[in-house]
C-alpha positions as CSV (number, residue, x, y, z in Angstrom):
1,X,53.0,-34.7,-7.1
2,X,52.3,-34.4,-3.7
3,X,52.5,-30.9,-3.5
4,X,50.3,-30.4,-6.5
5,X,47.7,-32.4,-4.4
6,X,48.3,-30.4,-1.8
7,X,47.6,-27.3,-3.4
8,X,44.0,-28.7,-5.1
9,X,43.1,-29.7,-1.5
10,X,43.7,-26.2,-0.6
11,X,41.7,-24.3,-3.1
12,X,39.1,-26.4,-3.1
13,X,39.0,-25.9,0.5
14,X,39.0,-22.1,-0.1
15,X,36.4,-22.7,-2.9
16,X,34.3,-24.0,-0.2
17,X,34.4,-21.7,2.5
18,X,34.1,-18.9,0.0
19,X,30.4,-20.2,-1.1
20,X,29.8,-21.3,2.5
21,X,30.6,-17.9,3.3
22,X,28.2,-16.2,0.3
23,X,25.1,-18.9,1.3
24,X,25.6,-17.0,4.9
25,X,25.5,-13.5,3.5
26,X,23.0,-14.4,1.4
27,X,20.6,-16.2,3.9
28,X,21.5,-12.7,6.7
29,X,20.2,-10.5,3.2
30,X,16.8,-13.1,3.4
31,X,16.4,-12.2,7.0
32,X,16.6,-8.7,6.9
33,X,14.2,-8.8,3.9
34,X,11.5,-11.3,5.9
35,X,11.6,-9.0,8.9
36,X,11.5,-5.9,6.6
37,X,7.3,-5.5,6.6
38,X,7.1,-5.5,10.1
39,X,9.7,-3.6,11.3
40,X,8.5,-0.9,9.0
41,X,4.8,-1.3,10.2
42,X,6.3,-1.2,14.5
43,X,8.3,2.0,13.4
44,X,5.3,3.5,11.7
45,X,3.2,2.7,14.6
46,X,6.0,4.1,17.0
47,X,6.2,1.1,19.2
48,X,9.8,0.6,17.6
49,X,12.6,3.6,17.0
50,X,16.1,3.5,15.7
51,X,18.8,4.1,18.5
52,X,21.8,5.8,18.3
53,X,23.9,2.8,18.1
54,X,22.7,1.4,15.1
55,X,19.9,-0.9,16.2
56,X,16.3,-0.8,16.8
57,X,14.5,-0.1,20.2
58,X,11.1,-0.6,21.7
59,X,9.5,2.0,22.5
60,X,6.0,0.8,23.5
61,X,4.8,-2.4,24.6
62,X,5.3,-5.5,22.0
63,X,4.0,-9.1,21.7
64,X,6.7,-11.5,22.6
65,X,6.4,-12.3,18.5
66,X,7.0,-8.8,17.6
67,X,10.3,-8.4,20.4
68,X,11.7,-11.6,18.8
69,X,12.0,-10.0,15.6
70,X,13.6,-6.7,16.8
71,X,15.7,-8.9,18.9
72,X,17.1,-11.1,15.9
73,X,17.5,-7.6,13.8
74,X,19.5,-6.0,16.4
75,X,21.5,-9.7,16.4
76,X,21.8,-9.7,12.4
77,X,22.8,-6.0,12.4
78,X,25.5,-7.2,15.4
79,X,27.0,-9.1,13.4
80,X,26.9,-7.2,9.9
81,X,28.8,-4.2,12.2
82,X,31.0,-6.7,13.6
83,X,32.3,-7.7,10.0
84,X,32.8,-4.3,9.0
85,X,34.4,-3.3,11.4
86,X,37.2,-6.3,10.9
87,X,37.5,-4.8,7.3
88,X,38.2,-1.0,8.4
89,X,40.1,-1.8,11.5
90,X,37.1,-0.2,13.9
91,X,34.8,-1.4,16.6
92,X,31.0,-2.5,16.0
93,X,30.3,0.3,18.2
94,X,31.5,2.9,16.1
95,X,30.5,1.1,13.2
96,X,26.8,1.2,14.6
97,X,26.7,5.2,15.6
98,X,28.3,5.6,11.9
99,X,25.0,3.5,10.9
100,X,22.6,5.2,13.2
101,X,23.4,8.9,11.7
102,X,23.4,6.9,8.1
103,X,19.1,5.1,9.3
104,X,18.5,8.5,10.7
105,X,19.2,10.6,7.1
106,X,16.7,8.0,5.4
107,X,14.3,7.4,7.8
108,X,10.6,7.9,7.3
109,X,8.8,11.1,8.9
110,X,6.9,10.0,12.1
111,X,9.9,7.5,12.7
112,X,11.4,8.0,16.2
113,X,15.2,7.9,16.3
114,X,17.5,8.6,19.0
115,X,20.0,11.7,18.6
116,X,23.4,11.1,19.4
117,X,23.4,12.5,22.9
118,X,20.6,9.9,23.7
119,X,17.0,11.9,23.6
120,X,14.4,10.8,21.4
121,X,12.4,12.8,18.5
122,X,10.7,12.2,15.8
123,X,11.6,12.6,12.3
């Protein structure tokens, strides 16, 4: 008997942390999506280019609103590289330049991206 309650204790733990987990993902896809519409309009404008590690870079002048947002994009991507990189036995960092050459294939022309050996162009 005590075992059995044991083991309902146990997956209902599980059965929590497993939605706790999903509300996460789901609120990180929410952030991404917010941010979305700006990001797009500071590449467009070329104050903002995709680096070769994965994450976004200013490269003009931006309000302290705008640098907030690329700063809690680059955080969100940190931690979506981070993840994947537990799953395929890697490092964030690898996982990053694996997602830089991925942003670079799809990227709108005029976007500035950095090329692997670090010099900027634009697409």
């Amino acid at each position: 008997m005590k075992s059995k309650r044991v083991l309902i204790l146990l997956v209902v733990a599980l059965l929590s942390l497993t939605a706790a987990a999903s509300a996460q993902e789901e609120a990180l896809k929410q952030r991404f999506l917010d941010r979305k519409p700006l990001l797009d309009t500071l590449k467009g404008q070329g104050l903002v280019g995709e680096n070769n590690l994965g994450k976004l870079e200013a490269r003009g002048a931006l309000n302290p609103q705008q640098q907030q947002s690329v700063d809690a994009e680059n955080a969100d991507r940190e931690t979506v590289y981070l993840g994947i990189s537990k799953q395929v036995g890697s490092t964030p960092l690898d996982v990053g330049k694996r997602r830089a050459a991925k942003i670079a294939e799809v990227a709108s022309p005029g976007h500035w991206l950095q090329h692997p050996d670090g010099h900027w162009y634009q697409k």
